[in-house]
N, CA, C and O atoms as a CHARMM CRD file, in Angstrom:
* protein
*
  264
    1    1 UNK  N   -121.19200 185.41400 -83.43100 PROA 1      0.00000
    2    1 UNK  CA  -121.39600 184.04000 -83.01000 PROA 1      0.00000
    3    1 UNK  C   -122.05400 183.99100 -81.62300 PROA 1      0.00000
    4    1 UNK  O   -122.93800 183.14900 -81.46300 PROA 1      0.00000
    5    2 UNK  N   -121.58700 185.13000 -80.18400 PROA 2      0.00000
    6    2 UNK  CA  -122.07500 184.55800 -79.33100 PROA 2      0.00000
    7    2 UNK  C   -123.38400 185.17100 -79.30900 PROA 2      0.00000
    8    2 UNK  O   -124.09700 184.63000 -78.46400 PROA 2      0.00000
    9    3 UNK  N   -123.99300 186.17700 -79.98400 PROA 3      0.00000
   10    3 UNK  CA  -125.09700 186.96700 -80.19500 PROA 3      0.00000
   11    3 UNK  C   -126.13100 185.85100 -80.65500 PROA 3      0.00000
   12    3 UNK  O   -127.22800 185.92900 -80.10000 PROA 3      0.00000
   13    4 UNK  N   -125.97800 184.90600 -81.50400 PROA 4      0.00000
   14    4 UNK  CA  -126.96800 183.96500 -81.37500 PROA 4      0.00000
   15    4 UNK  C   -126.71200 183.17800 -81.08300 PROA 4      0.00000
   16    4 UNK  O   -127.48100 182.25600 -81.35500 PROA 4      0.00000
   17    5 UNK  N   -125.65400 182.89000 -80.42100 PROA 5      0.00000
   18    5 UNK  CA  -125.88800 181.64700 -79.45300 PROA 5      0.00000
   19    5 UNK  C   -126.71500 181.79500 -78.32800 PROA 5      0.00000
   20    5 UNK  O   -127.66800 181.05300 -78.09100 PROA 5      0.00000
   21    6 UNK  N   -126.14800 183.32400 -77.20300 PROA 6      0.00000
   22    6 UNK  CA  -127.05100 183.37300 -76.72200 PROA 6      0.00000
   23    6 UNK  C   -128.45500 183.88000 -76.92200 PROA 6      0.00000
   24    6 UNK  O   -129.32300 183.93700 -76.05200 PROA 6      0.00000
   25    7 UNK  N   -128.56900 184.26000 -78.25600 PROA 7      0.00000
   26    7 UNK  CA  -130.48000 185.10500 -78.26200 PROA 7      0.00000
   27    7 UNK  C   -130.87900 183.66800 -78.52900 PROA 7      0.00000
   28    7 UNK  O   -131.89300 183.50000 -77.85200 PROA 7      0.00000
   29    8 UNK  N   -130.52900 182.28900 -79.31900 PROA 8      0.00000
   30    8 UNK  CA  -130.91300 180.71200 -79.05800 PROA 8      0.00000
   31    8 UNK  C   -131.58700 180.87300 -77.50600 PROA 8      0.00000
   32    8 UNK  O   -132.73400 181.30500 -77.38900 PROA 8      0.00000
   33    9 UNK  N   -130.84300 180.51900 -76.42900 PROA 9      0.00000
   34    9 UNK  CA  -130.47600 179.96000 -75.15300 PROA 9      0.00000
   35    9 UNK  C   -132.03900 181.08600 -74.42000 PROA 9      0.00000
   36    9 UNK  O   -133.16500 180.79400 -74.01800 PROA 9      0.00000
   37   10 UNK  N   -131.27800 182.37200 -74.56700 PROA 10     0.00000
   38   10 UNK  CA  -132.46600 183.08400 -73.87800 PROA 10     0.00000
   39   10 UNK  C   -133.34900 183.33500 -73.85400 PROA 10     0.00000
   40   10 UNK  O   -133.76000 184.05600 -72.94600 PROA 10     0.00000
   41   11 UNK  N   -134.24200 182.83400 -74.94800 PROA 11     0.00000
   42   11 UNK  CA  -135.71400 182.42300 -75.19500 PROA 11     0.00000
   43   11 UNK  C   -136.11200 181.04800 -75.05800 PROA 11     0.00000
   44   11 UNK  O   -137.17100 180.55000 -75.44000 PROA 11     0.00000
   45   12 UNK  N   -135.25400 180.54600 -74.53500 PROA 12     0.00000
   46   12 UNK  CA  -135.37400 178.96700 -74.27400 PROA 12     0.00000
   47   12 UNK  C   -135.70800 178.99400 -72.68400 PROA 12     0.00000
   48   12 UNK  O   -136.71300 178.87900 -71.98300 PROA 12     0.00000
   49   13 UNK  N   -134.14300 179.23400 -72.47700 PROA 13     0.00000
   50   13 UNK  CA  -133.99400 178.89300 -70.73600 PROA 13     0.00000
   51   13 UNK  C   -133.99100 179.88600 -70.03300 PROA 13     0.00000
   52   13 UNK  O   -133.72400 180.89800 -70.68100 PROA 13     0.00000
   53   14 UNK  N   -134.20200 180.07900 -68.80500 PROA 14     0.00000
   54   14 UNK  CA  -134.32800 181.14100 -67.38800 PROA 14     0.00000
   55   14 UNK  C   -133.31300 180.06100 -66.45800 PROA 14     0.00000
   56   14 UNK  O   -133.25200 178.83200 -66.43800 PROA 14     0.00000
   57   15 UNK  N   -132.63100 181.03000 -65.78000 PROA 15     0.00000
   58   15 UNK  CA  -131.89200 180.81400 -64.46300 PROA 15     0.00000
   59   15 UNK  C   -132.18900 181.71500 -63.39400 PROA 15     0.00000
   60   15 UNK  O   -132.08600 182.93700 -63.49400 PROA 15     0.00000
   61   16 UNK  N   -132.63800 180.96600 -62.14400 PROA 16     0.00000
   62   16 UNK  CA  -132.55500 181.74000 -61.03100 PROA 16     0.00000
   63   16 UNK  C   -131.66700 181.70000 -60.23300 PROA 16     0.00000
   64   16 UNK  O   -131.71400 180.56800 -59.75200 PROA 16     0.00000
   65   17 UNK  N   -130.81700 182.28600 -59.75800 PROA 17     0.00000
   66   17 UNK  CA  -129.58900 182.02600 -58.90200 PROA 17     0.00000
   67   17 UNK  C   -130.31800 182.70300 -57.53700 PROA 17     0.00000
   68   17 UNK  O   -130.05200 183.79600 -57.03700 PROA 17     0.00000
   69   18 UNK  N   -131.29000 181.74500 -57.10300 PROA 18     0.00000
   70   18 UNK  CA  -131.88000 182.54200 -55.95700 PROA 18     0.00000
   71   18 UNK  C   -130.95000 182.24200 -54.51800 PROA 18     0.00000
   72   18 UNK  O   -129.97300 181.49400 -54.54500 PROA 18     0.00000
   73   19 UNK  N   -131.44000 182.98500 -53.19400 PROA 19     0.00000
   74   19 UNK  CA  -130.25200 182.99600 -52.48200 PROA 19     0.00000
   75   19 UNK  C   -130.49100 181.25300 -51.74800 PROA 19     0.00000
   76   19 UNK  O   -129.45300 180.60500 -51.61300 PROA 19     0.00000
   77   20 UNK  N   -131.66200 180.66000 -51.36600 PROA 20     0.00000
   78   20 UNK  CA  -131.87400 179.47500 -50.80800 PROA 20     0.00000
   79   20 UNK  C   -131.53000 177.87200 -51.91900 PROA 20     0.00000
   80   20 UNK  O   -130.90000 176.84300 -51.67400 PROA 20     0.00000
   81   21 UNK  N   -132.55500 178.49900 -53.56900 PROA 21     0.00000
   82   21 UNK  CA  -132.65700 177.24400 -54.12500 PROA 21     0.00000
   83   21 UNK  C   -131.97100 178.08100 -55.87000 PROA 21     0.00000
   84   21 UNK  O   -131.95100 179.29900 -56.04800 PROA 21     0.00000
   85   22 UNK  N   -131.51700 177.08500 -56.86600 PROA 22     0.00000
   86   22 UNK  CA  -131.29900 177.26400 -58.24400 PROA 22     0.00000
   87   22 UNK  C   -132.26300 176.95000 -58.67000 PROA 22     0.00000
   88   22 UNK  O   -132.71400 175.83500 -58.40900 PROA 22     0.00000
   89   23 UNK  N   -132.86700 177.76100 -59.41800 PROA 23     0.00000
   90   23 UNK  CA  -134.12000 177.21900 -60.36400 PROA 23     0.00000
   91   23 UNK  C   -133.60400 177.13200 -61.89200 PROA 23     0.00000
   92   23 UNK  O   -132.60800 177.81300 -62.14000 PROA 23     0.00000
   93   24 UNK  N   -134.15100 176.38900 -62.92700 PROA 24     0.00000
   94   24 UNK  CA  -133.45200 176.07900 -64.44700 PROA 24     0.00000
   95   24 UNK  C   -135.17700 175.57700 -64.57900 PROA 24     0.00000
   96   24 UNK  O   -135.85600 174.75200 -63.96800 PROA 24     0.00000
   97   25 UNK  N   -135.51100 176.74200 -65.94000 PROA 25     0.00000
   98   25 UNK  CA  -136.88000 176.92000 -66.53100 PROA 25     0.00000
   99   25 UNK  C   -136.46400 176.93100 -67.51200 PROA 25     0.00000
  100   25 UNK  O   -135.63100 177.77100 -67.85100 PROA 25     0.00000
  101   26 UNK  N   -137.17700 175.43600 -68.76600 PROA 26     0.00000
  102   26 UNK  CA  -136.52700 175.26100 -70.22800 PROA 26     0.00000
  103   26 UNK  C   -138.21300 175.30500 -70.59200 PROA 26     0.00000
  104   26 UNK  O   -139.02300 174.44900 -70.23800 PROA 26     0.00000
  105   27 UNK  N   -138.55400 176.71600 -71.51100 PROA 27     0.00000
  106   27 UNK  CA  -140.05500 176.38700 -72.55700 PROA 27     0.00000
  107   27 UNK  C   -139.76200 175.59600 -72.71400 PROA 27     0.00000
  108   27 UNK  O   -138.67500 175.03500 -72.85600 PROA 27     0.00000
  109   28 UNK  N   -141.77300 175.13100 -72.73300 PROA 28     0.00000
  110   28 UNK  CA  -142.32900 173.81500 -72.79200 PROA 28     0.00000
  111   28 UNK  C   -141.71200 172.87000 -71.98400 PROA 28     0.00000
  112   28 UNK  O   -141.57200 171.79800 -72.57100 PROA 28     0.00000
  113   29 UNK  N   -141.39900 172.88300 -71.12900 PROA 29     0.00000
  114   29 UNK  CA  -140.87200 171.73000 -70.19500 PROA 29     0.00000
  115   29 UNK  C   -140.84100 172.20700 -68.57300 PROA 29     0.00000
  116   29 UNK  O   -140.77000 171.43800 -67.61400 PROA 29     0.00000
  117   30 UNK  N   -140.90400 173.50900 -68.53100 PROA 30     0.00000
  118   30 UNK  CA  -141.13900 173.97200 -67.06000 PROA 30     0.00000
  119   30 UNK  C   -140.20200 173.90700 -66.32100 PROA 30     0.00000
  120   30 UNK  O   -139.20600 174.06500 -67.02700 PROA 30     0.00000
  121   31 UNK  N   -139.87200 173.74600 -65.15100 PROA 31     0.00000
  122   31 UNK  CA  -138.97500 174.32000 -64.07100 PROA 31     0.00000
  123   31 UNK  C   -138.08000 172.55600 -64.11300 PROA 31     0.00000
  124   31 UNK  O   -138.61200 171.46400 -63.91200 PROA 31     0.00000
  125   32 UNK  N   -136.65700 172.83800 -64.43300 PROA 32     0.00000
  126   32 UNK  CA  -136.00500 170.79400 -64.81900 PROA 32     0.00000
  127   32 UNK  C   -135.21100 170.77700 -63.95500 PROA 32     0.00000
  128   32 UNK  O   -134.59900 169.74700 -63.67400 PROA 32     0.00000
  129   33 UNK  N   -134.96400 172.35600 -63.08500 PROA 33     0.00000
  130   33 UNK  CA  -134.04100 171.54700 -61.94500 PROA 33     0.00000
  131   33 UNK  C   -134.23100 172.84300 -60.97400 PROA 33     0.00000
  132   33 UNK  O   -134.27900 174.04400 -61.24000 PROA 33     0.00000
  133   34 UNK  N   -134.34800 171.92100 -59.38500 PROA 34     0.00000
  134   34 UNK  CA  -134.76200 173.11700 -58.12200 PROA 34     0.00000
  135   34 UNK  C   -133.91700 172.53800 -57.23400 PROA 34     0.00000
  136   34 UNK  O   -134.56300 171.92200 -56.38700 PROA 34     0.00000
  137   35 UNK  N   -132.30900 172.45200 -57.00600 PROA 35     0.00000
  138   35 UNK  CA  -131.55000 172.71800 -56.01500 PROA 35     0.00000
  139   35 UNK  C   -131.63100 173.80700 -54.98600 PROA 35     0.00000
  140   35 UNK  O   -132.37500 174.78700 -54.94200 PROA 35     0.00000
  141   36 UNK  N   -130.41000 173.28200 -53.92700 PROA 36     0.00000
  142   36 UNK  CA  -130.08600 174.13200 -52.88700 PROA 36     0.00000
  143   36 UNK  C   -128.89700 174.75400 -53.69000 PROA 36     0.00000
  144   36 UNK  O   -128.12400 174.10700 -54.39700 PROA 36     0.00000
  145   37 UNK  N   -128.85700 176.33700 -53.44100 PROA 37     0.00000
  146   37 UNK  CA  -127.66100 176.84900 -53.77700 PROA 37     0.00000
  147   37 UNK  C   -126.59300 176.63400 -53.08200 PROA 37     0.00000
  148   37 UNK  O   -126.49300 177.52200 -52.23500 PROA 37     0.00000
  149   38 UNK  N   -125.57700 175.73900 -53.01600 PROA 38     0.00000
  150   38 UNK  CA  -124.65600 175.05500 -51.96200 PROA 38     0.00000
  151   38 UNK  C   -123.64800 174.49400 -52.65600 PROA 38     0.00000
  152   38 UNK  O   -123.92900 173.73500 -53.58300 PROA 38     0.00000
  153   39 UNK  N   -122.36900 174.75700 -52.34700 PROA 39     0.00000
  154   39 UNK  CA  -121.36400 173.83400 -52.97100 PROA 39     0.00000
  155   39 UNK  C   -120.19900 173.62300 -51.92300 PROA 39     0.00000
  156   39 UNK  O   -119.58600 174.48800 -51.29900 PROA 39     0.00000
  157   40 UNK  N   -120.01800 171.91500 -51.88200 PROA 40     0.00000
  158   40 UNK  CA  -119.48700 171.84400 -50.72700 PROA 40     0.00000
  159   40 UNK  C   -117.60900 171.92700 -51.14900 PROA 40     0.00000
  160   40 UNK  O   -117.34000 171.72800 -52.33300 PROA 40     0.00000
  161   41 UNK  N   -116.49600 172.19500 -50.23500 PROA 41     0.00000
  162   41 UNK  CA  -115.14300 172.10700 -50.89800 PROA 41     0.00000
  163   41 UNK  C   -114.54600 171.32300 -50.21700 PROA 41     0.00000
  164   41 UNK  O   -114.90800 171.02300 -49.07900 PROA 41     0.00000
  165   42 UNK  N   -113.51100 170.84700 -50.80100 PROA 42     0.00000
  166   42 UNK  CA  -112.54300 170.59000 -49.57800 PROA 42     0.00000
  167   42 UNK  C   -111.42600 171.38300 -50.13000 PROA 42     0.00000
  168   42 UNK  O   -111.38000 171.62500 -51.33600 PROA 42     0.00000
  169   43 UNK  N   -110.38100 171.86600 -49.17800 PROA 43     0.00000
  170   43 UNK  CA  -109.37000 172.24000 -48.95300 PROA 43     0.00000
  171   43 UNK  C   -108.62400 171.79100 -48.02700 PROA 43     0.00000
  172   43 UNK  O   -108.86600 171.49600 -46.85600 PROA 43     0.00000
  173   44 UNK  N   -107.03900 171.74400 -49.07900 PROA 44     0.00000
  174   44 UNK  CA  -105.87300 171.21500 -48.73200 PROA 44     0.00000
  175   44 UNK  C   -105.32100 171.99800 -47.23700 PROA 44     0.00000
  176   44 UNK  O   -105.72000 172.94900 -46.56400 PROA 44     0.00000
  177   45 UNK  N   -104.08300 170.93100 -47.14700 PROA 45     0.00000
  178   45 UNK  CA  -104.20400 172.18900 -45.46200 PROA 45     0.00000
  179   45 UNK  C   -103.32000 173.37200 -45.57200 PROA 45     0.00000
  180   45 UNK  O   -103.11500 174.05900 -44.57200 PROA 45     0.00000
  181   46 UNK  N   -102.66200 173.72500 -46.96700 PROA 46     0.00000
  182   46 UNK  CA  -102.17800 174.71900 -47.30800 PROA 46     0.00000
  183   46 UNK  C   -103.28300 176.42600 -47.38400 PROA 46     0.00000
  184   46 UNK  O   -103.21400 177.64200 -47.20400 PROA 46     0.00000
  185   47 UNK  N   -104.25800 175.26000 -47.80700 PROA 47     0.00000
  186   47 UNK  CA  -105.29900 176.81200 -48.29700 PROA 47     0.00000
  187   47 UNK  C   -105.44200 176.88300 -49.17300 PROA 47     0.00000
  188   47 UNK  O   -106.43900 177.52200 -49.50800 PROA 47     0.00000
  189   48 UNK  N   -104.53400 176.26300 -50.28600 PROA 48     0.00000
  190   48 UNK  CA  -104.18600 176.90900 -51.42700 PROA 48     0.00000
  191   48 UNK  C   -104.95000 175.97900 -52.27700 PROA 48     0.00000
  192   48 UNK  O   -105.40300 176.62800 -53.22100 PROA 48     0.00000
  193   49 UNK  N   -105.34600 174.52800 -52.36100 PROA 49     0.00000
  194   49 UNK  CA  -105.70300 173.87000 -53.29800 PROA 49     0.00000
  195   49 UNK  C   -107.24800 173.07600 -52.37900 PROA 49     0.00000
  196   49 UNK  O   -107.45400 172.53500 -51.29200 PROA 49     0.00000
  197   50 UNK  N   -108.08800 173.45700 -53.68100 PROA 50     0.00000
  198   50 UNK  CA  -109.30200 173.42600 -53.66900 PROA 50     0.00000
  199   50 UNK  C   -109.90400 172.59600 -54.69600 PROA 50     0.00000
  200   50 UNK  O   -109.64200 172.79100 -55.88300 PROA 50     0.00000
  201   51 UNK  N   -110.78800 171.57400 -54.26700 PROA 51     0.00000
  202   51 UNK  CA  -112.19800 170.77600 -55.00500 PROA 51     0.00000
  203   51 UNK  C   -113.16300 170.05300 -54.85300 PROA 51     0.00000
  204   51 UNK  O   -113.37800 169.12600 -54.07100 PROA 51     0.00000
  205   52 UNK  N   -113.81200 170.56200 -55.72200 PROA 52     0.00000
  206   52 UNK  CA  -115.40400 170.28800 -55.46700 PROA 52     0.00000
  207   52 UNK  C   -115.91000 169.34100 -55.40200 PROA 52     0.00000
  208   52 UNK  O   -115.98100 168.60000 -56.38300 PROA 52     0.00000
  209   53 UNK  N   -116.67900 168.89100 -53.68700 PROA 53     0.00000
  210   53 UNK  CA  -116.85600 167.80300 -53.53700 PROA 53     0.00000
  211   53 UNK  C   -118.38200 167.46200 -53.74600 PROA 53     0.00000
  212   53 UNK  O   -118.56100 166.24400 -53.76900 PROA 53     0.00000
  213   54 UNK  N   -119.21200 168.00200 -53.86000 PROA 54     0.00000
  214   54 UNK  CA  -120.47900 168.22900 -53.85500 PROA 54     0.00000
  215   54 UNK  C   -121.08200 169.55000 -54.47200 PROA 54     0.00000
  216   54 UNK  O   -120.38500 170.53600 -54.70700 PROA 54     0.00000
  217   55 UNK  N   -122.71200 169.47200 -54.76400 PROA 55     0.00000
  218   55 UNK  CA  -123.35000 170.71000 -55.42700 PROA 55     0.00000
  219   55 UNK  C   -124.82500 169.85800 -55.02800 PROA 55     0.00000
  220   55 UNK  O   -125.30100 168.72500 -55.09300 PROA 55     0.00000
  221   56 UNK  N   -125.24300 171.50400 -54.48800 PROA 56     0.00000
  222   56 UNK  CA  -126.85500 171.26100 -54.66300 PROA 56     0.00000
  223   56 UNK  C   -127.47400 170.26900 -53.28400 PROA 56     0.00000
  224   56 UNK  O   -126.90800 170.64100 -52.25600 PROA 56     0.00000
  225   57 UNK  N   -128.22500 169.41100 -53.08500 PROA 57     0.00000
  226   57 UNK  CA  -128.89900 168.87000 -52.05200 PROA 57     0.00000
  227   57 UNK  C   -127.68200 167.94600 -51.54800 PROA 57     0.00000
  228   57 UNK  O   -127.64500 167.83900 -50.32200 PROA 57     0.00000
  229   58 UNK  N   -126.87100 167.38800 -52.12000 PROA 58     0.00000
  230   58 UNK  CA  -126.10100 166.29200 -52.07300 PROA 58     0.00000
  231   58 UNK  C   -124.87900 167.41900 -50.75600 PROA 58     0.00000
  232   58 UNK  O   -124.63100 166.90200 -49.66600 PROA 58     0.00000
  233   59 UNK  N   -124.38000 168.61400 -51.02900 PROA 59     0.00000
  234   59 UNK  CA  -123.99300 169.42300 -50.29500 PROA 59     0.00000
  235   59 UNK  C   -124.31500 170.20200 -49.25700 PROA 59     0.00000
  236   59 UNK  O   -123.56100 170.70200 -48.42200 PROA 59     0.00000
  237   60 UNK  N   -125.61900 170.28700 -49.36600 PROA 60     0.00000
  238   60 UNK  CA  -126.86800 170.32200 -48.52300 PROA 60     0.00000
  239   60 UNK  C   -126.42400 169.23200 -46.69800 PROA 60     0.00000
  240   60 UNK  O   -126.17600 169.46600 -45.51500 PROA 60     0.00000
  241   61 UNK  N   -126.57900 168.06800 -47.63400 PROA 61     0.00000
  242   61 UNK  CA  -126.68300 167.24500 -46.43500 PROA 61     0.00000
  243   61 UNK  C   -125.31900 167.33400 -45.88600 PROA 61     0.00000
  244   61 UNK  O   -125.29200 167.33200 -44.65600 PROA 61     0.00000
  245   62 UNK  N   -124.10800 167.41700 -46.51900 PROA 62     0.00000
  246   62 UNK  CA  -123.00900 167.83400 -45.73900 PROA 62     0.00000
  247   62 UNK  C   -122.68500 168.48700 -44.75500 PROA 62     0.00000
  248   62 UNK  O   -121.96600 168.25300 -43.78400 PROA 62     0.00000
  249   63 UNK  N   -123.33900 169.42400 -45.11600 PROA 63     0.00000
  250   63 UNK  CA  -123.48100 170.87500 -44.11600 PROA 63     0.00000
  251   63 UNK  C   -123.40200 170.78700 -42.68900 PROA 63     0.00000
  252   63 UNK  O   -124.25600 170.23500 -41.99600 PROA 63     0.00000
  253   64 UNK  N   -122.25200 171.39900 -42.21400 PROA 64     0.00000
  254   64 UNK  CA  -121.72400 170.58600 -40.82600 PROA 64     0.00000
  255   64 UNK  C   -121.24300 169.40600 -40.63800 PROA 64     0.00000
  256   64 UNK  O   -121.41300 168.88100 -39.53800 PROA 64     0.00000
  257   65 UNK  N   -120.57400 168.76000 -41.60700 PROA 65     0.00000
  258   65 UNK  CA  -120.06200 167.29900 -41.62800 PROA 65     0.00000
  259   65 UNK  C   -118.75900 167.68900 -41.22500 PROA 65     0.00000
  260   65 UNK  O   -118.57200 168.89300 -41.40000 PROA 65     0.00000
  261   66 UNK  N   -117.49600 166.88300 -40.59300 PROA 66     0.00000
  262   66 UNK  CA  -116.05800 167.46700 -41.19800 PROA 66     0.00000
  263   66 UNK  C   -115.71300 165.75500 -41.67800 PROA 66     0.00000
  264   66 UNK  O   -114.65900 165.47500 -42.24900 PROA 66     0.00000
């Protein structure tokens, strides 16, 4: 099952997990999404509990916020 799910997917789509931006390349449709690799968190004041407040440009602009 996951053998063609993914041989489907991997002649379709490319992922770049580059270190600045995410690139997502779908044939015939070209490059559908060019984020910042960034995800912003918050954490509790334990340490222990964590969630995601942002991804991508939107986390970007956070950057240095408190």
């Amino acid at each position: 099952m996951f053998k063609r799910l993914f041989g489907f997917f991997s002649s379709s789509i490319a992922i770049d997990l580059g270190t600045a931006n995410t690139l997502v390349y779908m044939q015939g449709k070209g490059i559908i999404l060019d984020e910042p690799s960034m995800v912003a968190l918050a954490v509790d004041r334990s340490g222990m509990g964590k969630r995601i407040l942002a991804v991508g440009q939107e986390a970007k602009i956070m950057l240095g916020k408190t």
